[in-house]
PDB file of N, CA, C and O in Angstrom:
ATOM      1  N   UNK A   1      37.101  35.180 142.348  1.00  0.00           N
ATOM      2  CA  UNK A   1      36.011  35.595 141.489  1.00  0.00           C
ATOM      3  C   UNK A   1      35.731  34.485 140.470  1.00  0.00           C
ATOM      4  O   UNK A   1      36.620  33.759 140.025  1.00  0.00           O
ATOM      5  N   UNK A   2      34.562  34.408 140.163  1.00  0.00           N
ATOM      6  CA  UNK A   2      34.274  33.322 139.398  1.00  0.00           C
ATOM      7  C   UNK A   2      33.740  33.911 138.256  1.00  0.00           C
ATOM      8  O   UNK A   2      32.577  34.308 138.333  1.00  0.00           O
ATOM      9  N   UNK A   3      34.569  34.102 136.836  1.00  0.00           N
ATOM     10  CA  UNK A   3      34.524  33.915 135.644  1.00  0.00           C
ATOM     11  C   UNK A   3      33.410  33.994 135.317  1.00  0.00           C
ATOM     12  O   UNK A   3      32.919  35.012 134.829  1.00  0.00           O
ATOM     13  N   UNK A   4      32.792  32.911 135.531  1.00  0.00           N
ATOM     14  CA  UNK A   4      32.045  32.219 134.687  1.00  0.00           C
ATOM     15  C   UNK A   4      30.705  32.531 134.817  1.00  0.00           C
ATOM     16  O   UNK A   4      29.832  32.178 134.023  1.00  0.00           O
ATOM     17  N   UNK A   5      30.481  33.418 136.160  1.00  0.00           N
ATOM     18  CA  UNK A   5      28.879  34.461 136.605  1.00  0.00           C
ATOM     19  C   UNK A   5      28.761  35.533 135.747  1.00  0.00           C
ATOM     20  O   UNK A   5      27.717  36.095 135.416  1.00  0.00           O
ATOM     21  N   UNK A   6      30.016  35.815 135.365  1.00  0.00           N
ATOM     22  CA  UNK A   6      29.921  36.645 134.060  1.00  0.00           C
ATOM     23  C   UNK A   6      29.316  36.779 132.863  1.00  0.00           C
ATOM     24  O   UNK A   6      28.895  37.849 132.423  1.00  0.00           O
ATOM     25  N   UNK A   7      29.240  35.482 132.187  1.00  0.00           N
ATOM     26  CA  UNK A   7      28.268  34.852 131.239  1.00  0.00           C
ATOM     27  C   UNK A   7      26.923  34.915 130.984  1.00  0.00           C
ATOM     28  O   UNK A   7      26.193  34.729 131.958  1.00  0.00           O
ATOM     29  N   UNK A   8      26.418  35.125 129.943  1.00  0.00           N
ATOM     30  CA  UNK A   8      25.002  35.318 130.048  1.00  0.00           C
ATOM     31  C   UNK A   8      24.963  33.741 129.628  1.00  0.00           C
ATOM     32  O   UNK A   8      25.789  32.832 129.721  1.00  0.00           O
ATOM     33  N   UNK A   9      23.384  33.841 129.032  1.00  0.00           N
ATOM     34  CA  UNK A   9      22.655  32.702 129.039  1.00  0.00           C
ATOM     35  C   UNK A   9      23.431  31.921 127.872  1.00  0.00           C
ATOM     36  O   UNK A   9      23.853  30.787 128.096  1.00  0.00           O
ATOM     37  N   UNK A  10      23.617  32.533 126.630  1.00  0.00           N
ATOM     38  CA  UNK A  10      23.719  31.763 125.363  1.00  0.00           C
ATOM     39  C   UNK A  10      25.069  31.890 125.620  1.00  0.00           C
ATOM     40  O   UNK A  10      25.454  31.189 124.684  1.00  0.00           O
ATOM     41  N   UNK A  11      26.274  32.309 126.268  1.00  0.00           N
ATOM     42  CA  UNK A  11      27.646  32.278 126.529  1.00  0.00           C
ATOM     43  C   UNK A  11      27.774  30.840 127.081  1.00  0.00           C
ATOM     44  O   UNK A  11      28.424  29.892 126.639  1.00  0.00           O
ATOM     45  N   UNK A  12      27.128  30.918 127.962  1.00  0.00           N
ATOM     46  CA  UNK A  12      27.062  29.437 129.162  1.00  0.00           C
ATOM     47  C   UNK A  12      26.728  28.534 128.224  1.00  0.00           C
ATOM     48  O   UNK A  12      27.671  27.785 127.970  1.00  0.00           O
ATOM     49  N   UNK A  13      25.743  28.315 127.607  1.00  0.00           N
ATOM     50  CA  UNK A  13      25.203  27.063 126.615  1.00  0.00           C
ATOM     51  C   UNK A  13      26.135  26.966 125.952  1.00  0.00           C
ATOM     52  O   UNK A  13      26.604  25.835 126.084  1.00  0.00           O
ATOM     53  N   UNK A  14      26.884  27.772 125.038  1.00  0.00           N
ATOM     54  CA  UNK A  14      27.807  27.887 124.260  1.00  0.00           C
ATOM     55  C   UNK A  14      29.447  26.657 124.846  1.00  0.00           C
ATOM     56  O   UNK A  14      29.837  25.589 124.374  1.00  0.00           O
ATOM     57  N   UNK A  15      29.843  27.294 125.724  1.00  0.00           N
ATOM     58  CA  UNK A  15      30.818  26.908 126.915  1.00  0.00           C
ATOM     59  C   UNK A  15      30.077  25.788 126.851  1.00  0.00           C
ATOM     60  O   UNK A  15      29.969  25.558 125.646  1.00  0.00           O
ATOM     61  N   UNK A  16      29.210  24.532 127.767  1.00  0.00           N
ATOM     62  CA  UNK A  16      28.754  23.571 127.841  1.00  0.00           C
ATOM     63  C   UNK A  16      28.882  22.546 126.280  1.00  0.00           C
ATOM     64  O   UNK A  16      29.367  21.435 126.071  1.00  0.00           O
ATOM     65  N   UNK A  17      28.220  23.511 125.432  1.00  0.00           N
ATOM     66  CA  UNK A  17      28.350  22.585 123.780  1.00  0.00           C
ATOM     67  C   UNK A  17      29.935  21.977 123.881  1.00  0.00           C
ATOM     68  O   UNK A  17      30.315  20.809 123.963  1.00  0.00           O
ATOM     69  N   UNK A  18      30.555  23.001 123.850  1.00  0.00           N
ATOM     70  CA  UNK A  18      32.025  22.934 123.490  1.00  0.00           C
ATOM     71  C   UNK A  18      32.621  21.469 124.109  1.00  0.00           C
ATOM     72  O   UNK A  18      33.562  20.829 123.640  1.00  0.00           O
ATOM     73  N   UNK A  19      31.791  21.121 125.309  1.00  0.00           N
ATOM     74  CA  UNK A  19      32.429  19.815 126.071  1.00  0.00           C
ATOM     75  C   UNK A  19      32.727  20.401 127.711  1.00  0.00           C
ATOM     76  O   UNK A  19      32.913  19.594 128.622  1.00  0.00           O
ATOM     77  N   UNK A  20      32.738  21.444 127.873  1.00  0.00           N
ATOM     78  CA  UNK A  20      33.272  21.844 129.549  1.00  0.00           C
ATOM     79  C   UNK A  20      32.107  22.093 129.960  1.00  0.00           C
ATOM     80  O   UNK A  20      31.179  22.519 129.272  1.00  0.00           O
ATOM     81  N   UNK A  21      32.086  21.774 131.417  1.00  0.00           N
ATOM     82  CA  UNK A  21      31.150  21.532 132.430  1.00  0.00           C
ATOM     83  C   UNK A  21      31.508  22.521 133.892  1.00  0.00           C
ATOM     84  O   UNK A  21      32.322  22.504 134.815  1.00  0.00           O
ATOM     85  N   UNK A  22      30.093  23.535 133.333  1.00  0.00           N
ATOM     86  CA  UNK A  22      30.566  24.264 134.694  1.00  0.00           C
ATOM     87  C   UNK A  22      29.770  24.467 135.712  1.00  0.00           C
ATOM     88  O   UNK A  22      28.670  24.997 135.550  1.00  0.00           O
ATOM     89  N   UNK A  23      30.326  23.976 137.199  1.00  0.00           N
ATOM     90  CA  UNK A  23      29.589  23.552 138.481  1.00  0.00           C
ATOM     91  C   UNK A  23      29.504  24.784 139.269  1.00  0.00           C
ATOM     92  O   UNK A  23      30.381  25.635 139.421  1.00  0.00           O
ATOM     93  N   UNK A  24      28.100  24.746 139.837  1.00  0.00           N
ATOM     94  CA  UNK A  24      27.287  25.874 140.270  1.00  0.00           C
ATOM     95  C   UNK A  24      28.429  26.965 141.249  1.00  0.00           C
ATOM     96  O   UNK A  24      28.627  28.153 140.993  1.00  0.00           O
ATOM     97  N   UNK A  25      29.071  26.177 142.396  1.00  0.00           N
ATOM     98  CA  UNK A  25      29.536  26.683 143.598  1.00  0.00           C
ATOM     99  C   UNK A  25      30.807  26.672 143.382  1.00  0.00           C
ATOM    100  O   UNK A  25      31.532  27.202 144.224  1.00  0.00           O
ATOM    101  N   UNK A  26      31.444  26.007 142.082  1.00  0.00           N
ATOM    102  CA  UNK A  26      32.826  25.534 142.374  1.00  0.00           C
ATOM    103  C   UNK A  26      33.865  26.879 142.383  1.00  0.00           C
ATOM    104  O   UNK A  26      33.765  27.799 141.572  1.00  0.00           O
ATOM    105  N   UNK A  27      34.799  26.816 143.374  1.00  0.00           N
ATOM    106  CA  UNK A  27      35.941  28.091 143.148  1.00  0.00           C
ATOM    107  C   UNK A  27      36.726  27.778 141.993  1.00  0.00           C
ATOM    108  O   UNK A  27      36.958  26.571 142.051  1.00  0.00           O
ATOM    109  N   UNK A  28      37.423  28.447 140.628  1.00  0.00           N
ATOM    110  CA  UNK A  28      37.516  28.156 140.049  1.00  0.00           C
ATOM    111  C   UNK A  28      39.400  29.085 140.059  1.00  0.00           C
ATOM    112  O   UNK A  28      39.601  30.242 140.429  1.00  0.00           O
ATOM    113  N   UNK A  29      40.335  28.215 139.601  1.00  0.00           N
ATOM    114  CA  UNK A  29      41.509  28.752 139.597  1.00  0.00           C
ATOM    115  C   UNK A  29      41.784  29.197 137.858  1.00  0.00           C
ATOM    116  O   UNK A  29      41.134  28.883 136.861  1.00  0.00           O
ATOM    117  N   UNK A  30      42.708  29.831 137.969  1.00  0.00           N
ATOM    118  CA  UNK A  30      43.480  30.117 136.413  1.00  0.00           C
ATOM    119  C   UNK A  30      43.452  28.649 135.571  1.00  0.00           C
ATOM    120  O   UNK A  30      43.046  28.358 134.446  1.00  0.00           O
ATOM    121  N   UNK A  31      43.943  28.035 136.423  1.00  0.00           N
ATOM    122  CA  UNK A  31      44.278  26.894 135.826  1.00  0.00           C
ATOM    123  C   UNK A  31      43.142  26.356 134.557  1.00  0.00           C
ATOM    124  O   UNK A  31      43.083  26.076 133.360  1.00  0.00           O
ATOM    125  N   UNK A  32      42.253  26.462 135.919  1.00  0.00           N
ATOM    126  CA  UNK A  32      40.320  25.639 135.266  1.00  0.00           C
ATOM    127  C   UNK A  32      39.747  26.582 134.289  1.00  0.00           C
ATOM    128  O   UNK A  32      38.818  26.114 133.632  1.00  0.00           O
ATOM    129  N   UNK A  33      40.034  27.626 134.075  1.00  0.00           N
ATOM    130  CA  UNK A  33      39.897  28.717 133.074  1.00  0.00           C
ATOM    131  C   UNK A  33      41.371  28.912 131.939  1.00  0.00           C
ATOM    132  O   UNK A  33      41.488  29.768 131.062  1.00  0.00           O
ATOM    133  N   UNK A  34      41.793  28.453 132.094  1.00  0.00           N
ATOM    134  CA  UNK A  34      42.890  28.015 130.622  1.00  0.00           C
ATOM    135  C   UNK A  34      42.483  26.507 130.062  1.00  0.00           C
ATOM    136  O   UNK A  34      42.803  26.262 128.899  1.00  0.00           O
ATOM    137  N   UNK A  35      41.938  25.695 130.665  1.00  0.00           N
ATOM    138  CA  UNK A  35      41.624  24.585 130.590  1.00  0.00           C
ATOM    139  C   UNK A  35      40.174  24.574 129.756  1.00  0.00           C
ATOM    140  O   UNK A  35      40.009  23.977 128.692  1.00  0.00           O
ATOM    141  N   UNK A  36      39.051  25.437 130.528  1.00  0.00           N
ATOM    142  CA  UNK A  36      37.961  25.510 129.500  1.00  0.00           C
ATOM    143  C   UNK A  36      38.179  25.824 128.390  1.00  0.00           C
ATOM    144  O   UNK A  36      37.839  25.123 127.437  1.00  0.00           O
ATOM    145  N   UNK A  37      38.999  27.320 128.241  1.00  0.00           N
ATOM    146  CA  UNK A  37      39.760  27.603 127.171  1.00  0.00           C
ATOM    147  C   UNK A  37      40.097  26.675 126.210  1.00  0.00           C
ATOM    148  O   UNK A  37      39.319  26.498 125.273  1.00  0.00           O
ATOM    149  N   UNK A  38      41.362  25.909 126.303  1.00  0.00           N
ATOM    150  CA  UNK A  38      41.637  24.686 125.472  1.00  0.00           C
ATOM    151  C   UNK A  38      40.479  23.871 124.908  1.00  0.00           C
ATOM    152  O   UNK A  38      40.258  23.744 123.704  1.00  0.00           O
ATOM    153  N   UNK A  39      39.683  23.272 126.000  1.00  0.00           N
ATOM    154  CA  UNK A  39      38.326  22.929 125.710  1.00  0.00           C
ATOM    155  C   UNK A  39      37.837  23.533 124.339  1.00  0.00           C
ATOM    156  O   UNK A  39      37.953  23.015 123.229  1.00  0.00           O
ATOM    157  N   UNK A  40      37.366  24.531 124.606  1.00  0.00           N
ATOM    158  CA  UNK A  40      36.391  25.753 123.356  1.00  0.00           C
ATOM    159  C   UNK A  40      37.657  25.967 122.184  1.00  0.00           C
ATOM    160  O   UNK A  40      37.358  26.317 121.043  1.00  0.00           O
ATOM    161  N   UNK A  41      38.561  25.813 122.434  1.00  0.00           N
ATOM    162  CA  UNK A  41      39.163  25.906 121.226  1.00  0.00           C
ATOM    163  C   UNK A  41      39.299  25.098 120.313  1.00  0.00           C
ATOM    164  O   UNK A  41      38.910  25.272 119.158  1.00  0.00           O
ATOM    165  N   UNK A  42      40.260  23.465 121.040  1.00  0.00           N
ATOM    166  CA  UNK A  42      39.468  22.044 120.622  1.00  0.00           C
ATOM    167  C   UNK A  42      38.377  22.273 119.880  1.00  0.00           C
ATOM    168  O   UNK A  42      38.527  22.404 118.665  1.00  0.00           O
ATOM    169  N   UNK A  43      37.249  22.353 120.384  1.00  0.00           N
ATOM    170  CA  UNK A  43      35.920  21.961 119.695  1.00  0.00           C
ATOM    171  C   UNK A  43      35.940  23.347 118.264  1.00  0.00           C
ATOM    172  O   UNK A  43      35.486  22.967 117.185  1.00  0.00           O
ATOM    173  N   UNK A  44      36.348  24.524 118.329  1.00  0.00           N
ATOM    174  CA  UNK A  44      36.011  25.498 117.718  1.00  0.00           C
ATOM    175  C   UNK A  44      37.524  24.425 115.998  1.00  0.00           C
ATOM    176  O   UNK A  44      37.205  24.300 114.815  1.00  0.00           O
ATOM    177  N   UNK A  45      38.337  24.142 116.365  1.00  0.00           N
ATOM    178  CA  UNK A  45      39.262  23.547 115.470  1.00  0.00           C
ATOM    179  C   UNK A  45      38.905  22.069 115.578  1.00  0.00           C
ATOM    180  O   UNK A  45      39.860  21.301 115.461  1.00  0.00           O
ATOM    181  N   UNK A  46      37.961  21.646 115.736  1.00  0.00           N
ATOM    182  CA  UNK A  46      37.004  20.278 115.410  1.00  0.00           C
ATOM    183  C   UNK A  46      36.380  20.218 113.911  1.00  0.00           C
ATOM    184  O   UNK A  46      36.172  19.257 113.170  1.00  0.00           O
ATOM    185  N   UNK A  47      36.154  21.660 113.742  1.00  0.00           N
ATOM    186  CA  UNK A  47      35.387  21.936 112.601  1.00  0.00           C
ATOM    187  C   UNK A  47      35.756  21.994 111.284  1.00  0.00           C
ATOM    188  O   UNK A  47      36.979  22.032 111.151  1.00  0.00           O
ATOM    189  N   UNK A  48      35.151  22.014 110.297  1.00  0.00           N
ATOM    190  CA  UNK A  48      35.974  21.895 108.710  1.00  0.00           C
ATOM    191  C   UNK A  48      36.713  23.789 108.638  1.00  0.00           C
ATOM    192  O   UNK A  48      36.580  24.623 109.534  1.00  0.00           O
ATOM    193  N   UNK A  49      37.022  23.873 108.079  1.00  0.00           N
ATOM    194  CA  UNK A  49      37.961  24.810 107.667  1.00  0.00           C
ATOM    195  C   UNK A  49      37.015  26.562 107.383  1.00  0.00           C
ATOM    196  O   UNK A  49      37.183  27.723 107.756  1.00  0.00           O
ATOM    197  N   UNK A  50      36.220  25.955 106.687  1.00  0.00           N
ATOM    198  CA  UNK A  50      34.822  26.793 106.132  1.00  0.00           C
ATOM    199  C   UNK A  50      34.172  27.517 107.436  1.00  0.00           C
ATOM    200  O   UNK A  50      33.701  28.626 107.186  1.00  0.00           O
ATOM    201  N   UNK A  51      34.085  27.163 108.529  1.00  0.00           N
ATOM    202  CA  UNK A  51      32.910  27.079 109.682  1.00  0.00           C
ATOM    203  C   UNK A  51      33.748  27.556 110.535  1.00  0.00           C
ATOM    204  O   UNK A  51      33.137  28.335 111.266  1.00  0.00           O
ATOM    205  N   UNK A  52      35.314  27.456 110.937  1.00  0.00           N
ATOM    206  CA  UNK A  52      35.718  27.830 111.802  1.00  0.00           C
ATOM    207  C   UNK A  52      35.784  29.129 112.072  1.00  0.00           C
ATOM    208  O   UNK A  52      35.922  29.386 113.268  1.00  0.00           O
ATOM    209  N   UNK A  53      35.710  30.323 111.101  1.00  0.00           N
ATOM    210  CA  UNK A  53      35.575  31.999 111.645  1.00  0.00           C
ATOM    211  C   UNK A  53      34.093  31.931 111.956  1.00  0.00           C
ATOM    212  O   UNK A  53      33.854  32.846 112.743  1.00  0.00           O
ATOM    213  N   UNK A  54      33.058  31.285 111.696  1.00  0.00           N
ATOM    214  CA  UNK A  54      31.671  31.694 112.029  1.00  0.00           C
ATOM    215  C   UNK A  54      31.558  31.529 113.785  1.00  0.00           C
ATOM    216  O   UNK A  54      30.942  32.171 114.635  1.00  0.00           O
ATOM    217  N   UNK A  55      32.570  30.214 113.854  1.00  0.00           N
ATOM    218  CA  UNK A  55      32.368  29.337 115.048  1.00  0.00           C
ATOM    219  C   UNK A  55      32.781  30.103 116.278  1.00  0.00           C
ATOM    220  O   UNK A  55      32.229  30.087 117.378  1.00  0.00           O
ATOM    221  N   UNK A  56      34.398  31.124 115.709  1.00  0.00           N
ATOM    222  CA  UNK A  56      34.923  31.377 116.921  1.00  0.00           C
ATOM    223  C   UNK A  56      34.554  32.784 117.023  1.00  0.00           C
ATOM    224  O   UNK A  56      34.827  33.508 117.980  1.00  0.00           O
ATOM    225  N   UNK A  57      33.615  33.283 115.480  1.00  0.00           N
ATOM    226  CA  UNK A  57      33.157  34.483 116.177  1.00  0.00           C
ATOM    227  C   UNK A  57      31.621  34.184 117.557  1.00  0.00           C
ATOM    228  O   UNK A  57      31.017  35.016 118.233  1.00  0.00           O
ATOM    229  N   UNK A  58      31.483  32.779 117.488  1.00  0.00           N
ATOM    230  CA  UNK A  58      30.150  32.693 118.123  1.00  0.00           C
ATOM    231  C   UNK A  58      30.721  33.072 119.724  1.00  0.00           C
ATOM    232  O   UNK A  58      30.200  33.803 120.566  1.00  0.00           O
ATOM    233  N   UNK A  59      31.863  32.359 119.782  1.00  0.00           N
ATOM    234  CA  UNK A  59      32.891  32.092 120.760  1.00  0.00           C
ATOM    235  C   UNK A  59      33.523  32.865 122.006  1.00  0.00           C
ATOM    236  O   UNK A  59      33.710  32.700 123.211  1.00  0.00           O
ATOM    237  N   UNK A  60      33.848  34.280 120.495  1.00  0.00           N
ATOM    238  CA  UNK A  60      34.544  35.455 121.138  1.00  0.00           C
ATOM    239  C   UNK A  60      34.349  36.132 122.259  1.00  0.00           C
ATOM    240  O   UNK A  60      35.317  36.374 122.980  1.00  0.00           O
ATOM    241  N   UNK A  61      32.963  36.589 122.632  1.00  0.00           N
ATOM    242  CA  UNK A  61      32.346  37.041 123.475  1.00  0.00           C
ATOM    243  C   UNK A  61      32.827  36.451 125.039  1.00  0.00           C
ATOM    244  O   UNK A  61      33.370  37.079 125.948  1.00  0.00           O
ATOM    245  N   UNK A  62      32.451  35.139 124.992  1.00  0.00           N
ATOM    246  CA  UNK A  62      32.386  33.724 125.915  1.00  0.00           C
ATOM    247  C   UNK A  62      33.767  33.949 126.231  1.00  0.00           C
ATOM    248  O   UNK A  62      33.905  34.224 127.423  1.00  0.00           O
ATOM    249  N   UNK A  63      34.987  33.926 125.486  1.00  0.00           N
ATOM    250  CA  UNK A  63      36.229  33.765 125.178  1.00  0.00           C
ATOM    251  C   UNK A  63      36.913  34.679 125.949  1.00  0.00           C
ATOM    252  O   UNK A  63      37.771  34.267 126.729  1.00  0.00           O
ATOM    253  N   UNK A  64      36.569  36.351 125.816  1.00  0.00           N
ATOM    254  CA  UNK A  64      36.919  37.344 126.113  1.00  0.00           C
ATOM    255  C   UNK A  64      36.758  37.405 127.845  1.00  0.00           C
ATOM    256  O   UNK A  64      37.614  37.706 128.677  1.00  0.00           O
ATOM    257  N   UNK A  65      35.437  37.031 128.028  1.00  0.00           N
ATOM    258  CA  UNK A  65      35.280  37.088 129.412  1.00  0.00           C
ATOM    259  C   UNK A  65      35.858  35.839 130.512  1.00  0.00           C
ATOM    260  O   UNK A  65      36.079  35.828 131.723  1.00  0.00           O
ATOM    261  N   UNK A  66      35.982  34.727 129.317  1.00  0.00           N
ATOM    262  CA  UNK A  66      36.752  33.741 130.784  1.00  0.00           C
ATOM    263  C   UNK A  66      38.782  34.101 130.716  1.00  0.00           C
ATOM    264  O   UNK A  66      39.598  33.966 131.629  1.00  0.00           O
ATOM    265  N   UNK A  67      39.038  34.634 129.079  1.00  0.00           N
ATOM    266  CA  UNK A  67      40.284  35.094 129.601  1.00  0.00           C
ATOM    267  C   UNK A  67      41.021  35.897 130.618  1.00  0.00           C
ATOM    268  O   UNK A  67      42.250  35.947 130.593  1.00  0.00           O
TER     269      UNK A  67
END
């Protein structure tokens, strides 16, 4: 099952900002979904201190469904 069909529109854009790149057909393992993960988190702790609850509430949604 692929995760990531799960996503709506602004989830997906979201996921992409963060730095991960996700390919139309690809089968996707646990692995590549702990990995985006890290990804979106990285970028969500990129941020100043102030911004980071706004950031990872943008996140959560996105977050919930590729866990």
């Amino acid at each position: 099952m692929n995760k990531f069909k799960e996503l709506n529109e602004k989830e997906m854009s979201l996921v992409k900002k963060a730095g991960y790149v996700v390919e139309e057909n690809k089968e996707y393992s646990e692995e590549d979904y702990e990995k985006c993960v890290n990804v979106i988190c990285d970028y969500i702790m990129s941020h100043s201190k102030n911004e980071i609850p706004t950031i990872e509430n943008e996140f959560s949604s996105a977050l919930s469904k590729i866990i």
